[in-house]
N, C-alpha and C positions, 0 to 999 in steps of 0.2 A: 236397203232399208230406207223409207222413206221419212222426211222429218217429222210427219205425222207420229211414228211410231217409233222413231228415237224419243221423242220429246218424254213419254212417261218414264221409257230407260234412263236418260238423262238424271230425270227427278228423283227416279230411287237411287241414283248411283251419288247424288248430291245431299239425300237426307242419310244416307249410310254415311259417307265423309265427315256428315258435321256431328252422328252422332258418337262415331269413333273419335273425334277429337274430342269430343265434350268427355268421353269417357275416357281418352288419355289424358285429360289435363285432370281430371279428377285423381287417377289414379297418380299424378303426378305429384298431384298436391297431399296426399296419404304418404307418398314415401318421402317430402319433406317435411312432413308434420314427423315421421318417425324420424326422420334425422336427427329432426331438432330433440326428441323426447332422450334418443343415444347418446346427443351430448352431454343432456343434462344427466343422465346417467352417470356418462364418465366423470363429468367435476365430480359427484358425489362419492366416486368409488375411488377417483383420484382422493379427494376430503378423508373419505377414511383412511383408505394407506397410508398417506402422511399422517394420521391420528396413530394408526398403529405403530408409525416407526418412532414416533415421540415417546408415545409410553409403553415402548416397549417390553423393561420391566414390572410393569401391572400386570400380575398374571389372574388377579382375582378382580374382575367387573367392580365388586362395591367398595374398593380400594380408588378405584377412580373419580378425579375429582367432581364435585355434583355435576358443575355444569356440562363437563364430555358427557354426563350420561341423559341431560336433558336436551342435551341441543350437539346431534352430531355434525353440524358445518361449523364447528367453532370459529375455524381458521378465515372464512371468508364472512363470518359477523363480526369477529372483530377489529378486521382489516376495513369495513364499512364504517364500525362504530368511530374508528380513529379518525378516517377523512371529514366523517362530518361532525364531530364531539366539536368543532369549534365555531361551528354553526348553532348551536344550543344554545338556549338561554340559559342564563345563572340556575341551578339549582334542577334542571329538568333530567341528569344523566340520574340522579341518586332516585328519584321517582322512576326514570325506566327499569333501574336495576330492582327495586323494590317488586314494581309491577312484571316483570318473569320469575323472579322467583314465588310470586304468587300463581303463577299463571299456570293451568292446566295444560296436559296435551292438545292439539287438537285433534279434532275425528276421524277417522280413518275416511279417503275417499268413495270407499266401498260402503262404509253405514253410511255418508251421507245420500247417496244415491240411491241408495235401500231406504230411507227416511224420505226420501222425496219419491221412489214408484210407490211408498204405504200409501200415501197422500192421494193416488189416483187409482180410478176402480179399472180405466181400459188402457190401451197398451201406449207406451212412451215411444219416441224416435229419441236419439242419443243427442241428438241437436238439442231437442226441447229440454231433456235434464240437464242438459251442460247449461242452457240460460235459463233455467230455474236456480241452479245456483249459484253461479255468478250476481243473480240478483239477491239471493239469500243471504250466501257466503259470499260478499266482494274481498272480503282476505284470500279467499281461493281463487287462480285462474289457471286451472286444467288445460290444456291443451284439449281441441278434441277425439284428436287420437286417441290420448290418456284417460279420459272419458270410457269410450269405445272398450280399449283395451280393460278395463277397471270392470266395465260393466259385464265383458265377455268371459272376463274372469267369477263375475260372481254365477255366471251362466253354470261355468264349467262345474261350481264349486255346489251348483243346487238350489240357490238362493233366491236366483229369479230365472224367465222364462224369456226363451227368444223367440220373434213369433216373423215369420219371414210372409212378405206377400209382394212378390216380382222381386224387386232389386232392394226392397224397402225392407230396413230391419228394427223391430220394433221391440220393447221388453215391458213386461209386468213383475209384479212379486209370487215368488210362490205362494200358493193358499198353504196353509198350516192343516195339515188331517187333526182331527181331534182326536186325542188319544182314549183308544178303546176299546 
């Protein structure tokens, strides 16, 4: 073989190299964003268990104190509230406690994502809603796996559409048939 005609073999054998790395570091980087989504998993289903083995004898949900029923990581908000309660100013703990118990849920991650593909007529990448709402809702920051995942689920579930073109995966909202 001469170097005339290794030199394009060469070339493909070095854009093949870099595009498998690029697509193992990507893939790489998806199964530590799941990692991270597993842990957080686990503290909260650790958070429950130790809820359930506190009130154990609670066998009736509305028997339970307000707050376990509005706020399930009790144990790790109020382990926060105590380290910083003495960082406060005079008078600011009776105003937070005021201000949740007024405070509504908030929205499931799945309407908000359904609230923001209403908002557009063609189709989304998961990237672009996730920094939609992070600028919307900066109280929320998803993960983009969580994103992904949230979004794939509303696929499953009929709510919106997945629209694939090469490796690119994009969503809109379902159209609503008018009933008739």
């Amino acid at each position: 073989m001469t170097s005339k005609s290794a030199a394009p073999l060469r070339s493909r054998l070095v854009e093949q190299a870099a595009s498998d790395l690029e697509e193992n570091r990507r893939r790489q980087q998806e199964l530590a964003d799941g990692i991270t989504v597993l842990k957080q998993e686990e503290a909260l289903l650790t958070d429950i268990l130790s809820l359930a083995e506190r009130y154990r004898g609670f066998a009736d949900p509305s028997r339970l104190p307000e707050q376990l029923q509005d706020e399930p990581a009790v144990t790790k908000t109020k382990r926060t509230a105590a380290k910083s309660s003495s960082r406060r100013p005079a008078g600011s703990t009776d105003a937070a406690k005021a201000g949740a118990k007024g405070k509504s849920r908030r929205p499931l991650l799945g309407d908000l994502l359904i609230e923001l593909l209403g908002k557009h007529h063609e189709p989304r990448l998961a990237k672009e809603l996730r920094d939609e709402l992070l600028e919307k809702h900066p109280d929320r920051n998803p993960t983009p796996q969580v994103v992904r995942n949230t979004l794939e689920s509303l696929v499953a579930k009929g709510r919106i559409q997945r629209h694939k073109q090469q490796r690119t995966v994009m969503y809109t909202l379902v159209e609503k048939q008018p009933a008739g």
